[in-house]
TIKE-445975 format. One record per residue: x, y, z of N, C-alpha, C in turn; residue in one letter. Coordinates in steps of 0.1 Angstrom, whole numbers, padded with zeros to 4 digits. Atoms other than C-alpha are relative to their C-alpha. Example, Ala and Ser with C-alpha at 12.3 -4.5 7.8 and 13.67 -1.06 7.14 Angstrom:
// residues 2
0009	-0012	0000	0123	-0045	0078	0009	0012	0000	a
-0009	-0011	0000	0137	-0011	0071	-0008	0011	0008	s
END
This chain:
// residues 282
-0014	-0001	-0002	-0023	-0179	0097	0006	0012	-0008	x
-0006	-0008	0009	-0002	-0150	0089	0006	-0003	-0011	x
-0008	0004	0008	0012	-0143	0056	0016	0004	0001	x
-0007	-0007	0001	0048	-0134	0044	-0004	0007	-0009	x
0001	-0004	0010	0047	-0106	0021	0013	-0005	-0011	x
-0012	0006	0008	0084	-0113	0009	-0005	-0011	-0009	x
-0002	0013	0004	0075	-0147	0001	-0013	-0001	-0010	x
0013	0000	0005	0039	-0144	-0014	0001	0013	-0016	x
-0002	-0007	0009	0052	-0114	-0035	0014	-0001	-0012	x
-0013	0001	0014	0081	-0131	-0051	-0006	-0002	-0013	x
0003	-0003	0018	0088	-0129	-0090	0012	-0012	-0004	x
-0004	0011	0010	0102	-0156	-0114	0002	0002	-0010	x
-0008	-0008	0007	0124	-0143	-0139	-0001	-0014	-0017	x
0000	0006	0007	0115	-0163	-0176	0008	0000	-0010	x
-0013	-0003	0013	0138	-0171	-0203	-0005	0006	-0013	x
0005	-0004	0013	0111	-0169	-0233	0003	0013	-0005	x
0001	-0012	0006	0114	-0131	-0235	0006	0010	0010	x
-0004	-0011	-0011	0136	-0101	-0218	-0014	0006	0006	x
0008	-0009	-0012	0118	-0082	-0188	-0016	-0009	0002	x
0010	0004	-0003	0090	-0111	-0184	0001	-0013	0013	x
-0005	0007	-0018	0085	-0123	-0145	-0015	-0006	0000	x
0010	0002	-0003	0060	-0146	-0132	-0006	0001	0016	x
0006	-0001	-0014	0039	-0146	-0097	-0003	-0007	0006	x
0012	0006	-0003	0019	-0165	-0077	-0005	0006	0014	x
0005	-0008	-0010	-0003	-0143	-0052	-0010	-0006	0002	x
0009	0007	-0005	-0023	-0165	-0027	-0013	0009	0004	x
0009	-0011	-0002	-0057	-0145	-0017	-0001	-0002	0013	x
0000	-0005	-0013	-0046	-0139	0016	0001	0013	0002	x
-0002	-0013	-0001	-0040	-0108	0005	-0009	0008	-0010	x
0012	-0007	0002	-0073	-0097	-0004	-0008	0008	0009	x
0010	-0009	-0005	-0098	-0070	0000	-0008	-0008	0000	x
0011	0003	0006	-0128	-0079	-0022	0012	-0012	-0009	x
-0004	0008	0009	-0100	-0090	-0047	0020	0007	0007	x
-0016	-0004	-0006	-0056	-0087	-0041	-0003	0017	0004	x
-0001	-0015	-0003	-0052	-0055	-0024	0011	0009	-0009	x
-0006	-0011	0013	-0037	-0028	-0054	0010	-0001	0007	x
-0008	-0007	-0001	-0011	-0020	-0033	0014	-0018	0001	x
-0009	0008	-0001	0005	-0054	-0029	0004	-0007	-0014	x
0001	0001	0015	-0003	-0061	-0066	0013	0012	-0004	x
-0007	-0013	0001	0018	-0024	-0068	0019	-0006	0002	x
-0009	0001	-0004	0047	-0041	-0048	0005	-0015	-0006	x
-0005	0013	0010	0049	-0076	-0072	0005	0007	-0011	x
-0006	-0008	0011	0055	-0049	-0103	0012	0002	0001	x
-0017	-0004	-0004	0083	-0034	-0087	0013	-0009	0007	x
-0013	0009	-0008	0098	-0064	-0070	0004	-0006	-0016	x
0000	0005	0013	0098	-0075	-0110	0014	0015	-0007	x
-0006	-0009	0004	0116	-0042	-0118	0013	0004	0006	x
-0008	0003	-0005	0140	-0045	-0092	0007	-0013	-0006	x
-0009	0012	0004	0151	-0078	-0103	0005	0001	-0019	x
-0003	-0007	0011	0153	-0062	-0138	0011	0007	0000	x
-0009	-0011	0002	0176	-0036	-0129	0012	-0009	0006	x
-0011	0005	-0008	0197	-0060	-0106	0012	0007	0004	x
-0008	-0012	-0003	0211	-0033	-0092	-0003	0002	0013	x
0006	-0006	-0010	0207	-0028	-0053	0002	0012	0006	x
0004	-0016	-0002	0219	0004	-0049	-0006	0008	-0002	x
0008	-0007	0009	0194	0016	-0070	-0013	-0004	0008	x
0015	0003	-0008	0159	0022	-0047	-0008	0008	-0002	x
0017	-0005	0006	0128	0033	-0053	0002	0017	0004	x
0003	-0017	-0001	0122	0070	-0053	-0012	0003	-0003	x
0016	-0003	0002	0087	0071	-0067	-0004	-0009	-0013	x
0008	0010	0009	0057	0050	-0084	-0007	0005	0002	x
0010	-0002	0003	0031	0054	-0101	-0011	-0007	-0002	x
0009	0012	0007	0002	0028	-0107	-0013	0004	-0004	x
0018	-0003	0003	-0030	0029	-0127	-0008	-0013	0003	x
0006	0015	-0002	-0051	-0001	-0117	-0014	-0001	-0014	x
0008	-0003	0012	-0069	-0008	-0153	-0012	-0007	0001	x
0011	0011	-0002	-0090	-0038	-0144	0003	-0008	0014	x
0000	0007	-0009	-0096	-0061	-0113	0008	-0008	0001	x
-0006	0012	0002	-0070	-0088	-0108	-0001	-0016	0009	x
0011	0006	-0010	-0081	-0117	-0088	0020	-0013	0002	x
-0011	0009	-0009	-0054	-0142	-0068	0005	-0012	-0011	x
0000	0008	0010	-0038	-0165	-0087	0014	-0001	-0006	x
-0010	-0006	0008	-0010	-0167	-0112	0001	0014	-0005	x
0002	-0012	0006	0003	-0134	-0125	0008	-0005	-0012	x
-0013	-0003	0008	0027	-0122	-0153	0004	0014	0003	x
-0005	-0019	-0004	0044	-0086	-0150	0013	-0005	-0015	x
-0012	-0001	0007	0064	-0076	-0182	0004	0014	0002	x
-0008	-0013	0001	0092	-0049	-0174	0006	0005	-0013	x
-0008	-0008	0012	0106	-0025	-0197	0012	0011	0006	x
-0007	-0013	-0001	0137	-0003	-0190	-0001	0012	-0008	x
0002	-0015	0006	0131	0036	-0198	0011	0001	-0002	x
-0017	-0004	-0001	0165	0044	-0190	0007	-0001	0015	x
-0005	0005	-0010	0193	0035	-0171	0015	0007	0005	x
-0015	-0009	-0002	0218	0061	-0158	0009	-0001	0009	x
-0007	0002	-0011	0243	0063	-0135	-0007	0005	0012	x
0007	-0004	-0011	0221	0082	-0109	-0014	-0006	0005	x
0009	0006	-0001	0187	0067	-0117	-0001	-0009	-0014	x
0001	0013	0013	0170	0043	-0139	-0021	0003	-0001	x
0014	-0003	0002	0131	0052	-0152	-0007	-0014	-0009	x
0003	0008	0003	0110	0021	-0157	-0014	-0006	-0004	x
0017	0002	-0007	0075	0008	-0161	-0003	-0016	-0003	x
0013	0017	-0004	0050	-0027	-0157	-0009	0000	-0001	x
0015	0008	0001	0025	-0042	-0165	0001	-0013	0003	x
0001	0010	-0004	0010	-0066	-0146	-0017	-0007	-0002	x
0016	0005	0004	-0021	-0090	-0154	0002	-0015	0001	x
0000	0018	-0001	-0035	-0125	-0149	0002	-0009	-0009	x
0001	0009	0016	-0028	-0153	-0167	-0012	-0005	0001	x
0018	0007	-0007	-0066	-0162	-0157	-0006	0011	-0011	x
0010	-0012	0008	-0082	-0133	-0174	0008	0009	-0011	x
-0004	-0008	0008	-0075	-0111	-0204	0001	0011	0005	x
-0001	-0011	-0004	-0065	-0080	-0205	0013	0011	0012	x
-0010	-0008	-0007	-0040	-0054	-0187	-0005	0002	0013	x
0008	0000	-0015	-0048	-0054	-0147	0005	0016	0008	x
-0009	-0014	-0008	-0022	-0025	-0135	0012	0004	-0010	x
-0010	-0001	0003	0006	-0008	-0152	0005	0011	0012	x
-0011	-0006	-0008	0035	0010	-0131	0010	0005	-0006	x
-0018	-0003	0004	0063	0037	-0137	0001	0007	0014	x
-0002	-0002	-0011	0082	0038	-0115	0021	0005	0002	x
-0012	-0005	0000	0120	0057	-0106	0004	-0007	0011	x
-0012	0011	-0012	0150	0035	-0086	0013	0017	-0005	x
-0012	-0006	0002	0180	0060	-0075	0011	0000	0009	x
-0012	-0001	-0006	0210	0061	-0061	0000	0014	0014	x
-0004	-0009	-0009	0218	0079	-0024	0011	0014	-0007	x
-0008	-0009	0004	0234	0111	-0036	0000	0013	0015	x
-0001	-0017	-0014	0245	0148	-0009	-0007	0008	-0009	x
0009	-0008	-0001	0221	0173	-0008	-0007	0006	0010	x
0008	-0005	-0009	0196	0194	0015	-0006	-0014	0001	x
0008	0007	-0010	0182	0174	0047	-0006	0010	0005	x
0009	-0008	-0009	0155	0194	0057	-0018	-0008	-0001	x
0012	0004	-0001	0116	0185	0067	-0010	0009	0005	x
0011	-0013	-0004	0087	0211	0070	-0013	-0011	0002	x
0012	0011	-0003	0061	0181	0083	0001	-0006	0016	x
-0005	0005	-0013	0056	0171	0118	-0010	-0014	-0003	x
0010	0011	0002	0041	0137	0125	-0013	0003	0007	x
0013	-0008	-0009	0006	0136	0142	0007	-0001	0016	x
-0004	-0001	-0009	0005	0141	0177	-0012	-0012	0004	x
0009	0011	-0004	-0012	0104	0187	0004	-0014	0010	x
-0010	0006	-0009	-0003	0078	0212	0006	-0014	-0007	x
-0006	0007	0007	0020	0052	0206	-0010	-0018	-0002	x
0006	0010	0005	0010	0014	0195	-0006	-0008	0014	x
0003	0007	-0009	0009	0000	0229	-0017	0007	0011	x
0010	-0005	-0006	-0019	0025	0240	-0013	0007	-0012	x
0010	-0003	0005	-0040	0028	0208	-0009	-0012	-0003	x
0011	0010	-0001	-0068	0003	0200	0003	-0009	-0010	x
-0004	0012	0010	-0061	-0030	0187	-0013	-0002	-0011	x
0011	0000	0009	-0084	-0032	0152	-0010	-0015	-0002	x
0004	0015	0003	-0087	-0067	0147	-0003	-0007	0015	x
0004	0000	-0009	-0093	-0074	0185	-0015	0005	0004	x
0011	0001	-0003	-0122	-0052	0188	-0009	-0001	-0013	x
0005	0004	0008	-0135	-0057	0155	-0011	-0017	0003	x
0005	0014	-0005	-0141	-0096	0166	-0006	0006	0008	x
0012	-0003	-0014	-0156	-0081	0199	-0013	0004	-0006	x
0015	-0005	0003	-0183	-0065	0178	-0005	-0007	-0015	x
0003	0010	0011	-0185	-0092	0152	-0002	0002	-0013	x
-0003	-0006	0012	-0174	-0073	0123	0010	-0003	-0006	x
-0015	0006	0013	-0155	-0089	0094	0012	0007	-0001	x
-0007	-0004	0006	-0126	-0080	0082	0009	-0005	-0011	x
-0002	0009	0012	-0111	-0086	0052	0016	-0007	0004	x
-0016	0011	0005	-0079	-0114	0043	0012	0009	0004	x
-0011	-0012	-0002	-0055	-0083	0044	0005	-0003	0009	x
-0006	-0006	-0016	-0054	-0074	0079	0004	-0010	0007	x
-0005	0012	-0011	-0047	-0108	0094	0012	-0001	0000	x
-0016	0002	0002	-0010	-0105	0079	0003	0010	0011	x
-0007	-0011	-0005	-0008	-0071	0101	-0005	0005	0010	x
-0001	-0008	-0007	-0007	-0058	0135	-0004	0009	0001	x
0006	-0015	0004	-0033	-0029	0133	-0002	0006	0011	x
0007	-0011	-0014	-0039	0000	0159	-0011	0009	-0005	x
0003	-0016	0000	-0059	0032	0159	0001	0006	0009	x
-0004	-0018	-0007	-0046	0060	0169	-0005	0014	0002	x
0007	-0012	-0003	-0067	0087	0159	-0015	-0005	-0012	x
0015	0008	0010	-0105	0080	0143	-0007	-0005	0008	x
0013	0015	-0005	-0136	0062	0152	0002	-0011	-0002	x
-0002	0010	0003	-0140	0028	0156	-0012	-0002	-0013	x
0005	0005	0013	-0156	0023	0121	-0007	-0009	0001	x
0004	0009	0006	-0172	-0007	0124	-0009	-0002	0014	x
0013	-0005	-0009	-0192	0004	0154	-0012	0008	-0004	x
0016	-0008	0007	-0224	0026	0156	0003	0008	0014	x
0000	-0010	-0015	-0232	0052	0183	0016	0015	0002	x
-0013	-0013	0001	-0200	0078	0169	-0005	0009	-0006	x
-0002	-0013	0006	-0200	0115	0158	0007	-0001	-0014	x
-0012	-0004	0014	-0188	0123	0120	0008	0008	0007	x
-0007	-0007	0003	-0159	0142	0121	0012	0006	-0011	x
-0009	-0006	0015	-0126	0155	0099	0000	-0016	-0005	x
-0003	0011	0011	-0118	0126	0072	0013	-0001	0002	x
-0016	0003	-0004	-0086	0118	0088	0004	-0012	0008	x
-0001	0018	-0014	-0076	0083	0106	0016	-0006	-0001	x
-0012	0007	-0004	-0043	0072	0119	0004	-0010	0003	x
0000	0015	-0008	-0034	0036	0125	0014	-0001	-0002	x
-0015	0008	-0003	-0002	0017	0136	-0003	-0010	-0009	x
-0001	0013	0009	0005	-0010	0110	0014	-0008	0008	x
-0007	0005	0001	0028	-0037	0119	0000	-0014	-0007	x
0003	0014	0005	0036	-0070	0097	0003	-0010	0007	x
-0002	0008	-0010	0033	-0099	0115	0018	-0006	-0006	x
-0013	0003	0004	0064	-0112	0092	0008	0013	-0007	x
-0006	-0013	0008	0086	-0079	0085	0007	-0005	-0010	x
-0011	0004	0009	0103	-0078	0057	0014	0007	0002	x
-0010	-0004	-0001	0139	-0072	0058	0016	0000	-0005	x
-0011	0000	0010	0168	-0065	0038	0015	-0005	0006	x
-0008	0003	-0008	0200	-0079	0045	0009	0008	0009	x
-0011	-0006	-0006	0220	-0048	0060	-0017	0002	0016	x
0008	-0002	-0011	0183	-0049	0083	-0008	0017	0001	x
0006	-0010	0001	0166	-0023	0070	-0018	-0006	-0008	x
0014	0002	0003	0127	-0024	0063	-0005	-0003	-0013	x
0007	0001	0014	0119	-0035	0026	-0009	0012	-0003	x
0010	-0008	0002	0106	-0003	0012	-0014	-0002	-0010	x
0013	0008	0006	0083	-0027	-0008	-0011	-0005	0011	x
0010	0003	-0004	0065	-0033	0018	-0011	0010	0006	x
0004	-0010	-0001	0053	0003	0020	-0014	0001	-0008	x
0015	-0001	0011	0026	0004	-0012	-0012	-0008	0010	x
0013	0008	-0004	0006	-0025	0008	-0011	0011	0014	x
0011	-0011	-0013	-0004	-0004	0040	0000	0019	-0007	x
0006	-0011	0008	-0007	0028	0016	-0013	0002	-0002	x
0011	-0002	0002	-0035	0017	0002	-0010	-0007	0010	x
0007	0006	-0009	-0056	0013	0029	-0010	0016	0007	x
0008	-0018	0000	-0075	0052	0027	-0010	0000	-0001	x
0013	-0002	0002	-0109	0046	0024	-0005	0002	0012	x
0008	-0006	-0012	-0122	0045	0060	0002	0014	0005	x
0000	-0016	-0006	-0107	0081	0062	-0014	0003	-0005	x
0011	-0006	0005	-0141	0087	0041	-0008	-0002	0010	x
0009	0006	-0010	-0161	0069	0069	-0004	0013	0008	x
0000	-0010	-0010	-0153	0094	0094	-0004	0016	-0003	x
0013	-0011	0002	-0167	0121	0077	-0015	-0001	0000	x
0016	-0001	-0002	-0197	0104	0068	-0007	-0001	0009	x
0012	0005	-0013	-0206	0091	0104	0001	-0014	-0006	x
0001	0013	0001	-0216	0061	0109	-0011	-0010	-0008	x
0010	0010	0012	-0245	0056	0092	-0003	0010	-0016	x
-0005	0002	0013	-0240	0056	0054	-0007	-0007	-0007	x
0004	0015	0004	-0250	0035	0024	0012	-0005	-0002	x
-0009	0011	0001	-0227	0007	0022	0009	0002	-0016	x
-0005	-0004	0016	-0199	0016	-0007	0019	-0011	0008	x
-0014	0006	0006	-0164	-0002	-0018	0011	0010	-0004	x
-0001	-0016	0009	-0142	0025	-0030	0018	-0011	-0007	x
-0009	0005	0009	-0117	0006	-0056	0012	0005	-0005	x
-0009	-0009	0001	-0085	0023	-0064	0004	0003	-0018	x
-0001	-0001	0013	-0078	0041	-0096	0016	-0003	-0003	x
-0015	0001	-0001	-0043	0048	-0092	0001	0004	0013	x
-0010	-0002	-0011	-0019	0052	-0065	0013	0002	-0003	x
-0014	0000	0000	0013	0070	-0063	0007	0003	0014	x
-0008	0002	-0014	0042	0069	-0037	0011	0009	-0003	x
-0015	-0011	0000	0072	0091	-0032	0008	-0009	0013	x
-0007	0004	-0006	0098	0072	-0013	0011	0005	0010	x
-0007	-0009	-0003	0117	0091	0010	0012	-0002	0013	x
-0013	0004	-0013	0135	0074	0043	0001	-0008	0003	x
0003	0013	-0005	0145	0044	0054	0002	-0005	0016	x
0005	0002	-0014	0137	0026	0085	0004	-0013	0003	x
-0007	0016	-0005	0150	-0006	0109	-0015	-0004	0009	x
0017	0003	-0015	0110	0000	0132	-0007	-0009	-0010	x
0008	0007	0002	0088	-0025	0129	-0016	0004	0001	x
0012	-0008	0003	0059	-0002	0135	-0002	0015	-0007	x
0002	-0010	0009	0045	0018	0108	-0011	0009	0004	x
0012	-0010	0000	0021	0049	0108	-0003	0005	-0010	x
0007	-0005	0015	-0001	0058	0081	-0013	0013	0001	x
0012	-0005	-0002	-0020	0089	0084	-0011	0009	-0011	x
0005	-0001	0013	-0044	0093	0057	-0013	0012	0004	x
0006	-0010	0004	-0065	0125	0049	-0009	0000	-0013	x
0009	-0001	0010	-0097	0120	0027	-0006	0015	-0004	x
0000	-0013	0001	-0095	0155	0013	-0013	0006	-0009	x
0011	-0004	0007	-0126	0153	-0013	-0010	-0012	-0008	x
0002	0011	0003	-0151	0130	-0024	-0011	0005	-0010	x
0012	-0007	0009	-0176	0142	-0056	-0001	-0008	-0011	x
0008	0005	0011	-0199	0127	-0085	0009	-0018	0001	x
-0007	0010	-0003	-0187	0092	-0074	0014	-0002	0001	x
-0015	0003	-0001	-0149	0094	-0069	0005	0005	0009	x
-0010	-0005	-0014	-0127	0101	-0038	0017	0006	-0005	x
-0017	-0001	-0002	-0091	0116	-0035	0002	-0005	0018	x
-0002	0002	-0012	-0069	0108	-0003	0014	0002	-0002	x
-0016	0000	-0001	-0031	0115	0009	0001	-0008	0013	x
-0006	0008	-0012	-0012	0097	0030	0018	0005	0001	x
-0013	0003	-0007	0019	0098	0049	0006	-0009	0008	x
-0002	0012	-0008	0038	0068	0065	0012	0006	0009	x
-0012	-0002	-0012	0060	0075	0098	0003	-0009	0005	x
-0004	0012	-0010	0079	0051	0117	0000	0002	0015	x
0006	-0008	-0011	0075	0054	0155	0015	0008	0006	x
-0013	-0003	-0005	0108	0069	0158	0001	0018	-0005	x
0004	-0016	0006	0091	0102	0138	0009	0003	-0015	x
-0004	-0002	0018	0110	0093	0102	-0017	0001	-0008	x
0009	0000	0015	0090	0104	0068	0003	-0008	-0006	x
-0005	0007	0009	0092	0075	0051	-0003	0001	-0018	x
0009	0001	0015	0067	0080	0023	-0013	0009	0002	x
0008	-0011	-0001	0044	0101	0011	-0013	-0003	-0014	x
0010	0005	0013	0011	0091	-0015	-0010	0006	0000	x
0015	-0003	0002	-0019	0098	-0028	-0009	-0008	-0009	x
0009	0010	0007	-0051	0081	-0045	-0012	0003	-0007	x
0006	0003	0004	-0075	0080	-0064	-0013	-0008	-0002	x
0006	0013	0001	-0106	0060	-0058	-0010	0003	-0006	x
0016	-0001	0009	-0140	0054	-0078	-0008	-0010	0014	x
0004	0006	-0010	-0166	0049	-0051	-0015	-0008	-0008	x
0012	0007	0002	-0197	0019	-0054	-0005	-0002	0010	x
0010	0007	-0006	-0226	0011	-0038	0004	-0015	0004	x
0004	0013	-0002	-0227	-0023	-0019	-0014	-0001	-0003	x
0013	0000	-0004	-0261	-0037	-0028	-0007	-0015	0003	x
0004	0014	-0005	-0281	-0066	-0014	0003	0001	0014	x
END
């Protein structure tokens, strides 16, 4: 059954000590272990409820992921940097109450709509819409290939790429487009898209590597170091586009960018990553 993110990513505000919120993230929203980016979007739902301020929205994050964090209870303690009338600069840390140690920290900027240049030098790709690109989780089952906890919350297409989890494809560029939709959107009360729910299908860049290598490969994980986001438009579509570019991959570690479009051709967001790649073995 699907999840909600909303509801799975809420925070719990403690009395013992200013800026300390607690969690509880079920592992439905696992890779191997929670997926970084929704770990990414419990920090900042924690930093939001800090600032208690809703005109104040995300403009950009940062996250280093320090150690693994595994499902479970969290904690997240916020700190305010500063808090102006335009923006507010903040950061988090988040980690289990199960294991020692620091799991992720996050800085991250909330700002206020202000006038300025509207302009955009980016087109989106040119790929077909959701109803005519390939359902993931559909043929995945057809060819009896796993998938992890994640994707069952989300509506996945491809749009542009191999099917990955086949055999019998051409390598080509390190580039793969899919339609994301959440089975439960999130949605704010004036009905606009929770831009928290952005980080989750961010990090989701590693099969752009696939498609360079082809299809046959040794078996690797590729773990995220950090991940940052630039926040940039907001949206009422229910279907997202993510099109990620695995731009270099050397002495074990990958980069990747991404862009998220709505199908309406807004820029919502704009990221990049970091990952440390491993062997699967066994």
């Amino acid at each position: 059954m699907a999840r909600d993110l909303g509801v799975d990513t809420a925070v719990t505000r403690l009395k013992v000590a200013p800026g300390w919120y607690t969690a509880e993230l079920p592992p439905d929203w696992n890779f191997r272990t929670p997926a970084g980016g929704v770990l990414m979007t419990i920090a900042m739902r924690a930093m939001q409820e800090e600032l208690d301020d809703p005109d104040l929205r995300p403009i950009s994050a940062n996250t280093h992921f320090c150690s693994p964090v595994p499902a479970g209870p969290l904690e997240v303690r916020v700190e305010i940097l500063r808090h102006g009338n335009v923006a507010a600069q903040m950061r988090a840390q988040l980690s289990s109450t199960t294991m020692p140690g620091p799991g992720l920290g996050v800085s991250a900027t909330f700002g206020r709509l202000r006038e300025g240049f509207d302009l955009i030098d980016l087109e989106p790709p040119d790929v077909p819409p959701p109803e005519d690109s390939i359902d993931i989780q559909e043929q995945a089952e057809v060819a009896n290939a796993g998938q992890p906890a994640f994707f069952k919350n989300l509506d996945a297409r491809l749009a542009l790429g191999n099917p990955w989890w086949t055999s019998g494809w051409e390598a080509g560029p390190a580039r793969l487009v899919r339609w994301f939709r959440y089975i439960h959107p999130q949605r704010l009360p004036d009905g606009r898209l929770d831009p928290l729910a952005l980080p989750p299908i961010a990090d989701t860049m590693p099969p752009a590597l696939i498609q360079k290598l082809g299809p046959v490969h040794p078996p690797f994980h590729a773990p995220s170091l950090d991940l940052t986001l630039h926040f940039l438009e907001d949206t009422s579509s229910q279907w997202l586009l993510t099109h990620v570019h695995a731009i270099r991959a050397r002495a074990g570690y990958a980069t990747a960018n991404v862009e998220i479009w709505d199908d309406g051709g807004r820029l919502l967001a704009t990221g990049t990553q970091m990952m440390i790649l491993r062997r699967v073995l066994g």
